[in-house]
C-alpha positions in Angstrom: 0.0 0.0 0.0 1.7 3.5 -1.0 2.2 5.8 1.8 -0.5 8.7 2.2 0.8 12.5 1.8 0.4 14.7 4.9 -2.6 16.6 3.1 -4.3 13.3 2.9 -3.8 11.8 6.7 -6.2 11.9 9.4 -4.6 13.2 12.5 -6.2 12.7 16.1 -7.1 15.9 17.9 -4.8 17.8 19.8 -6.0 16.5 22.8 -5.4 12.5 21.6 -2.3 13.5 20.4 -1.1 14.7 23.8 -2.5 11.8 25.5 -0.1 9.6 26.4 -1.9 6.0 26.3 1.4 3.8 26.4 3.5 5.6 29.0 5.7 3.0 29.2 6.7 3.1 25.1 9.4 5.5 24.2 8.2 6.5 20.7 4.5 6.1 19.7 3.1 3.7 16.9 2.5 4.7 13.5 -1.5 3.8 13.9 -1.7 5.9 17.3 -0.1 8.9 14.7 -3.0 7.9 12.0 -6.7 7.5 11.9 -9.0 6.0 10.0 -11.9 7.7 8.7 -14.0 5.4 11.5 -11.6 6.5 13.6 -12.2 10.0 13.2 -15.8 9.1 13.6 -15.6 7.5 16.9 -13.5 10.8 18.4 -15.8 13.3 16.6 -18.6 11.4 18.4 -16.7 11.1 21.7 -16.1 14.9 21.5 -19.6 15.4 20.4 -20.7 14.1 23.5 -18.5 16.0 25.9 -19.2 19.0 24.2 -22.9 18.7 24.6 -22.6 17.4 28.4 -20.8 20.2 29.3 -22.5 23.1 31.1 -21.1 26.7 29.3 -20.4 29.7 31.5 -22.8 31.5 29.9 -25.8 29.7 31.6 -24.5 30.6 35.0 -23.1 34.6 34.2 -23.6 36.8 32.3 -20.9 37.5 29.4 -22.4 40.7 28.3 -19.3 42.4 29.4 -16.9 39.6 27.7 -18.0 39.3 24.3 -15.4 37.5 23.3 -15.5 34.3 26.1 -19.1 34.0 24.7 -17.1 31.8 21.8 -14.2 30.8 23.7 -13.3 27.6 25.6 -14.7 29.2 28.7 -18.0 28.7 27.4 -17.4 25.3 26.2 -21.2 23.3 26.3 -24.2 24.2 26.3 -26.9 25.6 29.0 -27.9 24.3 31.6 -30.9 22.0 31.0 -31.7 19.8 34.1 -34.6 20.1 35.9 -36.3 22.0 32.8 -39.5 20.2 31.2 -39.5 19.3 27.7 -43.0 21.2 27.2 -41.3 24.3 28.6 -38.5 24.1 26.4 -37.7 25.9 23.0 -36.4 23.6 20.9 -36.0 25.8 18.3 -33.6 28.1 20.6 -31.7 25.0 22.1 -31.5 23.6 18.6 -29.4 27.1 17.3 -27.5 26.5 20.4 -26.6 22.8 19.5 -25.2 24.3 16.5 -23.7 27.3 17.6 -21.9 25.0 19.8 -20.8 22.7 17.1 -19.6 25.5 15.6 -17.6 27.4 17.9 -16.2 24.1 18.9 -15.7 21.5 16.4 -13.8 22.0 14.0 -14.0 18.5 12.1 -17.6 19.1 11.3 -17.7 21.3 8.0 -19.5 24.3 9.5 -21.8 25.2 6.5 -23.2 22.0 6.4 -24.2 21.7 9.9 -28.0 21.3 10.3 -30.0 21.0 13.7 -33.8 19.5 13.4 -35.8 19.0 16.6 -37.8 15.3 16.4 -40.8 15.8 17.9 -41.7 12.6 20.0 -44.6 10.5 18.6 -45.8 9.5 21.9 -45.6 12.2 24.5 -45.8 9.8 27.4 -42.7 8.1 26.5 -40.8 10.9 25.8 -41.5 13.0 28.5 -38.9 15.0 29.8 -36.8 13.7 26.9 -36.1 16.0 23.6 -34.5 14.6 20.5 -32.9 16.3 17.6 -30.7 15.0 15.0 -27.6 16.5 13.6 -26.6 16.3 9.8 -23.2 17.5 8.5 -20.2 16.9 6.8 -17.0 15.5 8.2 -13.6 16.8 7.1 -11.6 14.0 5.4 -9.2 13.8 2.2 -9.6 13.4 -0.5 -13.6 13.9 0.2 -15.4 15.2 3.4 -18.0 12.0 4.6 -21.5 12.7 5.5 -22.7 12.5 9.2 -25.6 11.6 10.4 -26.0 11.9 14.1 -29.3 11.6 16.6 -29.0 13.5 20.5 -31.3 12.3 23.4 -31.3 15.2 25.8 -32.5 13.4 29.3 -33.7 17.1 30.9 -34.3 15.1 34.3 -31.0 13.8 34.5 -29.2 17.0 32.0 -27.6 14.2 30.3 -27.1 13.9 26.5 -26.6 10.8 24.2 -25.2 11.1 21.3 -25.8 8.0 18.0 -24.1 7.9 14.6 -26.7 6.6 12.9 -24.8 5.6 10.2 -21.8 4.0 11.6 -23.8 2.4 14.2 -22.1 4.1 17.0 -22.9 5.9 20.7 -21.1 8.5 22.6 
């Protein structure tokens, strides 16, 4: 098999890359250096799902005076949203936040073809206190990005997210 280019390579994140999973090797190997497109999957989803766990600063003061920590890592996540009913909820307004958020914060995911659509439940008794949306995008790869196509369960009881590729058959 011919060796890919550096244009063409996935890398892991920053963050994988200074994570140090084999302290006791000296040098890391070649498939810790290079990820496969699944690969890339799996962290995007991983990230996905801290991202959208994560409680931003924003929810709990006021960055009026800060503009720009509203779209820094100091606002990393998303409102708070446990203890909030899902009939009480604007899932219109939380679904520009999901996206916002995607955008200020992950990179991977081509940012004009993020979409956010609320799914509204088709039995209310099941899913209540529960709010669904799905997330459709684009992830960056060479020599073509690859289409994503992602489903969140938001548990407001719990403020705990979920997140599926629905494609790749995969959870966060």
């Amino acid at each position: 098999m011919a060796e890919l280019t550096s244009k063409v390579r996935l890398q892991p994140s920053l963050l994988d890359r200074l994570t140090d999973a084999a302290t006791h090797e000296r040098h890391e190997a070649r498939d810790k250096r290079v990820l496969s497109m699944r690969d890339l999957r799996k962290a995007v989803l991983r990230d996905l799902g801290w991202l959208l766990n994560s409680t931003s600063l924003g929810s709990v003061q006021s960055l009026e005076p800060y503009p720009l920590s509203a779209q820094s890592v100091l606002n990393f996540g998303l409102p708070d949203l446990s203890g909030r009913t899902a009939t009480g909820l604007d899932r219109g307004e939380l679904g520009r936040r999901i996206r916002q958020a995607i955008w200020d914060f992950e990179p991977r995911i081509l940012r004009d073809s993020v979409q956010v659509i609320a799914v509204l439940p088709a039995d209310a008794h099941v899913s209540h206190n529960h709010v669904a949306f799905e997330i459709h995008g684009e992830l960056w790869g060479q020599p073509l990005p690859e289409r994503l196509y992602l489903k969140t369960e938001l548990d407001l009881e719990a403020g705990d997210v979920r997140v599926f590729d629905l494609e790749a058959g995969l959870a966060s």
